[in-house]
N, C-alpha and C positions, 0 to 999 in steps of 0.2 A: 513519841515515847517520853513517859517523863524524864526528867533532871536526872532522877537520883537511880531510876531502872537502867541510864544508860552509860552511867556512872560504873552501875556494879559490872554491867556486862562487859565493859572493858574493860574492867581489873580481871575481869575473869579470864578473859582473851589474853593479857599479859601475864600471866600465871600460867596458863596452856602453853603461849610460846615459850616460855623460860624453861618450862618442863619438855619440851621438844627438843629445845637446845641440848637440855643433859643428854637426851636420848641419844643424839645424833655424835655428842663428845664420847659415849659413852660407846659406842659403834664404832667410831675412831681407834677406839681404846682398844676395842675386841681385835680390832682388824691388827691394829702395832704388835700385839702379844703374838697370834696367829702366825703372821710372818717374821717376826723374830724366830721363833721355834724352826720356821721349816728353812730360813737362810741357813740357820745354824744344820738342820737336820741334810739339808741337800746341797750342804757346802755352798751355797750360793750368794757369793759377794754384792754383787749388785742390790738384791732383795735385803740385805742387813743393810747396806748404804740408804736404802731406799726409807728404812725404819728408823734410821740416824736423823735422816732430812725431814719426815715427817712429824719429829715430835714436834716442829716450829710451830707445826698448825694447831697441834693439841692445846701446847702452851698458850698461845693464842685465842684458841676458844675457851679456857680457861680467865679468861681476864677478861672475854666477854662477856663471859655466865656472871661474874662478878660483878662488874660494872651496872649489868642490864637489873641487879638480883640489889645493888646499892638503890639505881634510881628507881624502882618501882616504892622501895620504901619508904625513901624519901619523898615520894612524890606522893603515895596512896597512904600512910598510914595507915598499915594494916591493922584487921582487928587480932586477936592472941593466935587464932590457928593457921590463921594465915601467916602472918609474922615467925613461925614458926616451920610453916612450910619456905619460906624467902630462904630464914638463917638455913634452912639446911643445904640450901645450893652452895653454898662456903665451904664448907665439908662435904660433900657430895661430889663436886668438882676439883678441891682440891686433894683428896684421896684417887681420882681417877688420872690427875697429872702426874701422881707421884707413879701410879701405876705406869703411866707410859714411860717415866722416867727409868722405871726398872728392865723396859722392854728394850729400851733404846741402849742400858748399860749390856742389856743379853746380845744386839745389833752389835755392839763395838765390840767386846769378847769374839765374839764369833769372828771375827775380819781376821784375829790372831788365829783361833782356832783350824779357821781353814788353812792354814799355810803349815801346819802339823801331823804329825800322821795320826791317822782317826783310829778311836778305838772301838771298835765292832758293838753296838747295839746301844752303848751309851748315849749316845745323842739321840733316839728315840723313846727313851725310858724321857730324859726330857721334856722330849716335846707333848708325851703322855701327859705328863705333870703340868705342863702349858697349858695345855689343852683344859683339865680339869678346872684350871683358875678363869678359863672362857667360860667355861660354862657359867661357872656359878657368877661369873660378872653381867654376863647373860641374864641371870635368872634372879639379881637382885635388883637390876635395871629394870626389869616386870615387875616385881615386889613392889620398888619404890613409887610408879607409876598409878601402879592396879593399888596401891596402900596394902600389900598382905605381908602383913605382921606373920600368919603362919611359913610362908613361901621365907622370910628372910630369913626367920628362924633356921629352917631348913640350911640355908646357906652357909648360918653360921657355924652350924655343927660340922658341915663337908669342911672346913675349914683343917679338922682331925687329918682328914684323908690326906690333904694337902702336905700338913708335915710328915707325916709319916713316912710318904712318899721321900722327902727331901732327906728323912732319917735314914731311911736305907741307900739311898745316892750319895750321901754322905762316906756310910760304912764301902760302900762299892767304889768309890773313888781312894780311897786311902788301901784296899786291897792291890787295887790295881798299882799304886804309887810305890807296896813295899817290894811287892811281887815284880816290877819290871820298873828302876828309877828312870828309865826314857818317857814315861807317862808321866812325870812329876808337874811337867808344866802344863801340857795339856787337863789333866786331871785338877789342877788348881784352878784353871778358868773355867772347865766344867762346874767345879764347884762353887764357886762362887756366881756360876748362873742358876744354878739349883735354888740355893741360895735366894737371888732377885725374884726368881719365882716365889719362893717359900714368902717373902715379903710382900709380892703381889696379895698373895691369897690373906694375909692381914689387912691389907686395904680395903679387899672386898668387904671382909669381915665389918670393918668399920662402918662400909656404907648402910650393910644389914641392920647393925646397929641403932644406925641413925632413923632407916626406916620404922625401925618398931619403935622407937622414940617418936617417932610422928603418929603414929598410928596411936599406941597406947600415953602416951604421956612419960612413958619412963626406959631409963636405960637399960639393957640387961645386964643381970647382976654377972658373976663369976664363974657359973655353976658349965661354962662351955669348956673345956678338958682342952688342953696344948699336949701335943705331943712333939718333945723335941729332945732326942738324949745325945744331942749332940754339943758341940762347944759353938758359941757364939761369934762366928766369921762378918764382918759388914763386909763385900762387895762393892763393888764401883764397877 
């Protein structure tokens, strides 16, 4: 094989695994969000403990994608589209950290949560809402993979559903808070896990983002609609 044929084929090969890597952080991610929702949904302490202990690895694989995503550049001198596929595991991976990070704050709430008394169907409106931010993190990890600029697109508009959902959870938590002040503290850490979700699903957004910036050359512009008529809470 020549020099220079077997040159590319292992850059090629280190491109495929680095792009494996995200997949597989990116799996991690789905799974953190997943049970986050159902610790919280079936009171189950263990299962949120279990999503607290696991962000260590995320973070971790987070600093791999990086490192491995530094040395190939340095080492391969990519040419423009490749260099562009490198930079995007920086953002790619660091939008899915931050995602766990939000999973992990729903894990710690929930540990409070359970030792409250529960309010009847709240906690599965939720994990509704969880569930929607799986998917579409799901289906931008294909996007990114497969390069479909239409699939991200896609992604980024479900983004709407996302808040809206969080608007009404919003309103439904502060009914519950006037209507009976014994809900006031449980309904405050509901909300501000609604909340971490509703942040989730900006993450994703970003990553969509990013994919059609790979694919086409350019960012999208503004024209994707927020829906949010509620007041501004940051969560922890």
């Amino acid at each position: 094989m020549p020099k220079q044929e077997h040159i590319v084929s292992s850059f090629d090969r280190d491109l495929e695994g680095i792009q494996t890597r995200i997949m597989r952080m990116g799996g991690m991610v789905e799974e953190a969000i997943a049970n986050a929702s159902t610790a919280l949904n079936t009171r189950d302490l263990e299962l949120a403990q279990a999503v607290r202990a696991g962000d260590r690895a995320i973070d971790a694989a987070e600093m791999d994608l990086n490192e491995e995503a530094a040395r190939i550049i340095a080492l391969r001198q990519p040419a423009a589209s490749d260099l562009r596929t490198l930079l995007s595991v920086f953002r790619v991976s660091g939008n899915l950290e931050r995602i766990a990070d939000y999973a992990k704050n729903i894990a710690k709430r929930s540990e409070s949560v359970i030792e409250l008394p529960a309010i009847p169907g709240d906690t599965a409106a939720l994990k509704r809402m969880a569930r929607q931010v799986e998917m579409m993190l799901k289906d931008v990890l294909d996007a990114y993979i497969q390069r479909d600029a239409d699939l991200a697109e896609d992604v980024r508009q479900r983004d709407l559903e996302v808040d809206q959902m969080y608007s009404a959870l919003f309103r439904e938590y502060l009914t519950h808070m006037m209507e009976d002040p014994r809900h006031i503290t449980t309904c405050m850490h509901l909300h501000f896990m609604a909340k971490n979700i509703e942040r989730m699903g900006d993450h994703v957004t970003s990553v969509a983002e990013q994919v059609i910036y790979l694919v086409t050359g350019e960012i999208p512009g503004d024209e994707r609609l927020k829906h949010n008529d509620t007041p501004f809470i940051q969560g922890a």
